[in-house]
C-alpha positions, 0 to 999 in steps of 0.5 A, spaced: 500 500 500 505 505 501 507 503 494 500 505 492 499 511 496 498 516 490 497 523 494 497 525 486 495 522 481 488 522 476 481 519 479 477 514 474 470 513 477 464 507 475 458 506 478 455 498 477 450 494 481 452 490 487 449 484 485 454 485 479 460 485 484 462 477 484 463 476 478 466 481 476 472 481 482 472 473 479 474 476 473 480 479 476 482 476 482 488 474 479 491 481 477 490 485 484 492 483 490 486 485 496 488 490 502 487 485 509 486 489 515 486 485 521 483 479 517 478 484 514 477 484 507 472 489 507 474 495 511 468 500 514 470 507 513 467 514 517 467 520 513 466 528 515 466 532 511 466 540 511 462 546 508 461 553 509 455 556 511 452 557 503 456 550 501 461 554 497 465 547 497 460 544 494 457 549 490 464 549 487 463 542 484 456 543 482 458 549 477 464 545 475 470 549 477 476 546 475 479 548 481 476 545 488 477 542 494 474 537 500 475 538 506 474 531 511 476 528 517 476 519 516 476 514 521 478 507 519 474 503 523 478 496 523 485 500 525 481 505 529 486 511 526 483 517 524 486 523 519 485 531 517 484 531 509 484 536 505 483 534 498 485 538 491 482 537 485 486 541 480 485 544 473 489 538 470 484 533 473 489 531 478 487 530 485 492 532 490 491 530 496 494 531 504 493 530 510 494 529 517 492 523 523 488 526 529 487 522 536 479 523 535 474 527 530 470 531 534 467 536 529 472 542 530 478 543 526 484 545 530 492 544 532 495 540 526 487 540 522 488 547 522 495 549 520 494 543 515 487 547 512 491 554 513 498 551 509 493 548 503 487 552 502 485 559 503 479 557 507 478 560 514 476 554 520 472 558 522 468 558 515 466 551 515 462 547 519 460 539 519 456 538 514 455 531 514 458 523 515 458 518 509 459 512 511 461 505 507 465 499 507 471 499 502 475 493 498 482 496 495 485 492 490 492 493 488 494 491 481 500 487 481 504 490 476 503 497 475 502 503 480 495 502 480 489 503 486 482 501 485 477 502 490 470 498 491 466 502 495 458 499 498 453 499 503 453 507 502 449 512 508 449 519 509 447 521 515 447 528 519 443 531 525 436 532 520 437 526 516 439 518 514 439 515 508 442 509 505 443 507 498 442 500 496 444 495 491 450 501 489 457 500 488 462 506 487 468 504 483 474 508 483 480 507 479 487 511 481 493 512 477 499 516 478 500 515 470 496 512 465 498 504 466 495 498 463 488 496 468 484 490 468 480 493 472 479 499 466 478 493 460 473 490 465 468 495 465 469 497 457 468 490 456 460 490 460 460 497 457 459 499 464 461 508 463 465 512 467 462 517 471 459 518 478 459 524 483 464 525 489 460 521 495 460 528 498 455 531 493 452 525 493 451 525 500 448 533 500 443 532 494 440 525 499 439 529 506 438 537 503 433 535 498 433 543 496 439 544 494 441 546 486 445 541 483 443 541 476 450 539 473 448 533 476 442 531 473 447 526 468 451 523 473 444 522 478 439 519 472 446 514 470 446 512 478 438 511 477 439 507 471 444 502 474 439 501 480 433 500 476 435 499 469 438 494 465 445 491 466 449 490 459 452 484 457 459 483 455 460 482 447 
């Protein structure tokens, strides 16, 4: 995994129906390793995320700025380690991200979180406010040859104060690389048609629980994960 740490590089994103997911890690278990975590191969992860007021982040986003950030606390539940996370996405497409270990998530953004925040953004702590958590087990697959991450995520919730909702029956697949390299996981999906697209579990999250908000951009990307929910799954030609 440290090998594969890629805190800079590109993000490719899919969505499929988690009725599909054996068979498609059956078709590509013998190109990836799997992350094991305490003699889990399916890890639980805690996510915060923060906003300001208005939703600027998320606003930013939904208007499509090349530039953007998201700004995050993550625990891992099985090795109980928690992180400050700031992540960029730059106006190449790359995703930059940083961050720093917490003893606890408390909701504020303080000591390292804040000089972290101060030293890779210009957003004020005193701008962002928990906003909401997205919870969701994750498989990470490690391709055994190339400098390449993918990540399986289900069982997805958003919760906060004022609301709950979980998705059923979705998984969020995310392809990361430092550079372009050879992915069984890429001609996995070509090969069922599956397209690339999806939203950040952010948004998502934010559209879920604060039905109101605009998100027009996102029209796409939420009929796309409406039709892998309901519609027709390809077969493979």
């Amino acid at each position: 995994m440290d090998s594969v740490a890629l805190m800079d590089r590109t993000d490719t994103k899919f969505v499929f129906r988690e009725s599909d997911l054996l068979s498609f890690l059956e078709q590509i278990k013998n190109e990836y390793s799997v992350l094991d975590v305490m003699g889990n191969r399916i890890s639980r992860y805690e996510t915060l995320y923060y906003d300001t007021v208005n939703f600027d982040l998320y606003h930013s986003h939904q208007r499509g700025k090349p530039s953007r950030y998201k700004i995050r606390s993550r625990r891992y539940v099985e090795s109980n380690i928690n992180f400050f996370e700031v992540k960029f996405k730059n106006n190449k497409g790359r995703t930059i991200k940083n961050r720093v270990k917490q003893n606890e998530i408390s909701g504020l953004i303080d000591k390292e979180a804040e000089t972290l925040l101060k030293e890779k953004t210009p957003i004020l702590p005193d701008k962002l406010n928990a906003k909401l958590w997205t919870n969701f087990s994750r498989i990470t697959l490690v391709n055994k040859k190339y400098p390449e991450r993918v990540t399986i995520d289900l069982n997805l919730n958003f919760k906060n104060d004022e609301g709950d909702s979980t998705v059923q029956n979705l998984v969020i697949a995310e392809v990361k690389q430092d550079n372009s390299v050879s992915s069984p996981f890429l001609d996995l999906m070509k090969k069922y048609h599956v397209r690339q697209g999806s939203m950040s579990k952010y948004c998502y999250g934010v559209i879920n629980l604060f039905t109101k908000i605009k998100h027009n951009s996102f029209k796409p990307n939420l009929i796309l994960i409406k039709k892998t929910l309901y519609g027709t799954f390809a077969t493979a030609k």
